[in-house]
N, C-alpha and C positions, 0 to 999 in steps of 0.2 A: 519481484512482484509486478504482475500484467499492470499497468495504470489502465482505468476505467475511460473511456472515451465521454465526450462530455456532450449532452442531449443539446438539441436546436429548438430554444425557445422562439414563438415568433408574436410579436404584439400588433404587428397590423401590416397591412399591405396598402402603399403607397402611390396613388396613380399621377406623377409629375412627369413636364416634358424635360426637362434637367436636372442635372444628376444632385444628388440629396446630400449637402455636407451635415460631417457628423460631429460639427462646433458646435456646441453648448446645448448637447445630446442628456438630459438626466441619465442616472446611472442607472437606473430601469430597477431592477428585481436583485433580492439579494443572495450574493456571490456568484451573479452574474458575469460575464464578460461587457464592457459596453456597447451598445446597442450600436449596429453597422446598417446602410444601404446596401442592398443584395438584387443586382437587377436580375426579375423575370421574364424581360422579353422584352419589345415594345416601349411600353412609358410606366409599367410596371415594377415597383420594387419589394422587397419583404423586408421590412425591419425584423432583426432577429440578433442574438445573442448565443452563445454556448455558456451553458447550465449546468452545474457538476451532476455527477450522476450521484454522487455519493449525497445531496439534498435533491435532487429532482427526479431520481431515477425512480419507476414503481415501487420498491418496497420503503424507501425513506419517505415520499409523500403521501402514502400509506398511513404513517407516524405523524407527518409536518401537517395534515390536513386537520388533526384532530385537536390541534394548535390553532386557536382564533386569533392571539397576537402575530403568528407565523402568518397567518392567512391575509389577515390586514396589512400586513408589511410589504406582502407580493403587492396586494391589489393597490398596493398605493405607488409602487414601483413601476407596475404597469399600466395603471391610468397617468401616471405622468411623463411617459415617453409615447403615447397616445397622443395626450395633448399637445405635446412639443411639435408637433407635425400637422397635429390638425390647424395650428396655428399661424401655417405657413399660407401665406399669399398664394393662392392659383393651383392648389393642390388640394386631393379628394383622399380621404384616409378611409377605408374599412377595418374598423377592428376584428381584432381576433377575440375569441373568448379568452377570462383568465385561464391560465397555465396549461397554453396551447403547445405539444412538446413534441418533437421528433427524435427519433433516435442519432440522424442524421443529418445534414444541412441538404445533402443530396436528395434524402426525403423528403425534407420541405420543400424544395423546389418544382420536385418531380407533385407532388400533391397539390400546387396551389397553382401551378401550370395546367394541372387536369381541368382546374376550378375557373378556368381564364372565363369563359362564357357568363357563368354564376358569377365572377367578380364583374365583367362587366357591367351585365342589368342593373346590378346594383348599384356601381358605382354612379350607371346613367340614373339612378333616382337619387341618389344623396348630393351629387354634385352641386358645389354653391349653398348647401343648405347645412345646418346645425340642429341640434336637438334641443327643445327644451324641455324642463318637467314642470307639471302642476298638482296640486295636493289641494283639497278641499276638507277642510275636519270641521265636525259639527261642535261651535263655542258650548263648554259647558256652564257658565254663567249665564246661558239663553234658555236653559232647562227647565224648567219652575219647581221650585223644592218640594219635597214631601209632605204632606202635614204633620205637624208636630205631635212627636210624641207626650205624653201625660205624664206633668212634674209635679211637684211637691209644692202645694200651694197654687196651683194654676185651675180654672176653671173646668173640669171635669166636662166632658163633650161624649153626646151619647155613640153607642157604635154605627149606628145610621148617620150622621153626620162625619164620623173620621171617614166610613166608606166613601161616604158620598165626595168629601175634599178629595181624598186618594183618587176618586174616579177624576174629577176635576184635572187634579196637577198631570196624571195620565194621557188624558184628554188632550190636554195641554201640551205638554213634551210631544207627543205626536205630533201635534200640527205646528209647532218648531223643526222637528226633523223633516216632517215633508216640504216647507217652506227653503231649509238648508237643502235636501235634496234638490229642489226646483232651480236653486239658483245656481249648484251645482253643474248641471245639467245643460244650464243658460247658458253656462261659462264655457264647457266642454263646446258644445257648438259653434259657439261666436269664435272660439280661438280655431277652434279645426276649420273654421271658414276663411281665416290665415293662413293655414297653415297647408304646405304639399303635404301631405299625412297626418294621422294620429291617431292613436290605440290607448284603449285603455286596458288598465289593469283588472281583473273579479275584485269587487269588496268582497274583505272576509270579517269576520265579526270573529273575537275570542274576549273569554272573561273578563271586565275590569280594563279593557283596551278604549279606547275611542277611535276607533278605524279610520283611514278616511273617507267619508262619501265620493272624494276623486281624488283617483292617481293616473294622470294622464300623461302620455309624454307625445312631445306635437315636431313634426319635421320641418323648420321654418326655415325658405331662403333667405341668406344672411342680409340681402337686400329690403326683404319686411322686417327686419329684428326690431326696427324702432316702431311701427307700424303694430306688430304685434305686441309689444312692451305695454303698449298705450291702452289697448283694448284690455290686454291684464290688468294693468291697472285698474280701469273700469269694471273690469268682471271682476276684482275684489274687494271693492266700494260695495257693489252690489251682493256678495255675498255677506260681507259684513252686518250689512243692513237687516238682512237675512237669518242672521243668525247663525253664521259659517265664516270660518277662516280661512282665510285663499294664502297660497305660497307660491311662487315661482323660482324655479332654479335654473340656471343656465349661463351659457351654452355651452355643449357638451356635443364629442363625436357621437357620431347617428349610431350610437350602440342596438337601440330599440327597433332601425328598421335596417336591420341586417339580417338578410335571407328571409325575407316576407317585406311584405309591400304594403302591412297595418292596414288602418282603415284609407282608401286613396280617396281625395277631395279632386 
């Protein structure tokens, strides 16, 4: 029986002037090989693996995609040999997307050698700097209730007077969401005013959801981390006040400004 050659997974590319040990490497994605340094030239390297074909090959991830447990298990595989390196002192990590795969390691080489240019730029804008996210959702305890409906024993209220409340609490929730918008908005600015970059996400609205009014993710050098922390903090006093819930999460590899340059400050 032929044995199947095993696919060249690759989770990021590594711009360090020293070579990259592969002590206390997570074990990245599973039934993987573990994750190795692979120099491409210069100060370039590829973190990457060999991946059976018999789970990574097209027709089986075919199958394993339609798996949400399988799918959260890669990405949690591959976000933590990501961070393992972006954690590194004096090193610039570009991620790859999940379950970036070649048939080859020869292949990968030859394809992100092509990309030398592209990984440059980019690395020259993320350099020194980390990603954070921010989320804005509108408090629904800031909403004003509905008028009551007509119970059993309760004072009977003409239908010009229910309209007229309904019009009111209406009234009302609007100008709680545009106040949540505004502060929203406050907050997107002051922090992209920290930050080397930052893109937002479309609000999308679906039934029974509460979206958020911001999903933003901001490219901060690791040098304003505290600087920028603080201003969050304040922009979430204020949204609060607002009638909006501010979140921050971080920090995280520049996933968001890889191969585009987002919004540049």
């Amino acid at each position: 029986m032929t044995e199947v050659p095993a696919a060249t997974y690759v989770y990021c590319v590594v711009d360090s002037a020293r070579r990259l040990s592969g002590a206390r490497v997570p074990a990245g994605i599973p039934e993987a090989s573990r994750p190795r340094a692979l120099p491409l030239g210069g100060t370039l390297w590829m973190i990457a693996a060999d991946a059976p074909s018999g789970r990574y090959g097209e027709d089986a991830l075919r199958a394993n995609l339609r798996s949400l447990e399988w799918v959260s298990e890669v990405a949690v595989g591959h976000e933590a040999v990501v961070e393992h390196f972006a954690r590194i002192r004096g090193v610039t990590v570009v991620p790859m997307k999940l379950l970036t795969l070649f048939t080859s390691e020869e292949k990968a080489r030859a394809e992100l050698r092509s990309r030398r240019r592209e990984l440059a730029t980019t690395i020259r804008r993320i350099a020194g700097c980390e990603e954070w996210g921010v989320r804005v959702f509108a408090d629904p305890a800031g909403v004003p209730a509905a008028p009551p409906k007509r119970t059993a024993g309760s004072r009977s209220i003409s239908g010009t007077e229910f309209l007229a409340a309904r019009k009111a609490a209406r009234e009302a929730g609007h100008a709680v969401r545009a106040r949540a918008l505004d502060a929203a908005g406050a907050a997107y600015e002051t922090l992209a005013g920290l930050a080397r970059a930052g893109r937002q996400r479309p609000r999308t609205a679906e039934p029974g959801t509460n979206p958020p009014l911001l999903d933003a993710a901001f490219l901060v050098a690791a040098t304003s981390r505290r600087a920028f922390g603080a201003a969050a903090r304040r922009q979430a006093r204020s949204c609060a006040a607002a009638g909006a819930r501010m979140t921050l999460s971080g920090p995280w590899p520049a996933y968001n400004f890889i191969g585009d340059t987002g919004e540049r400050r």
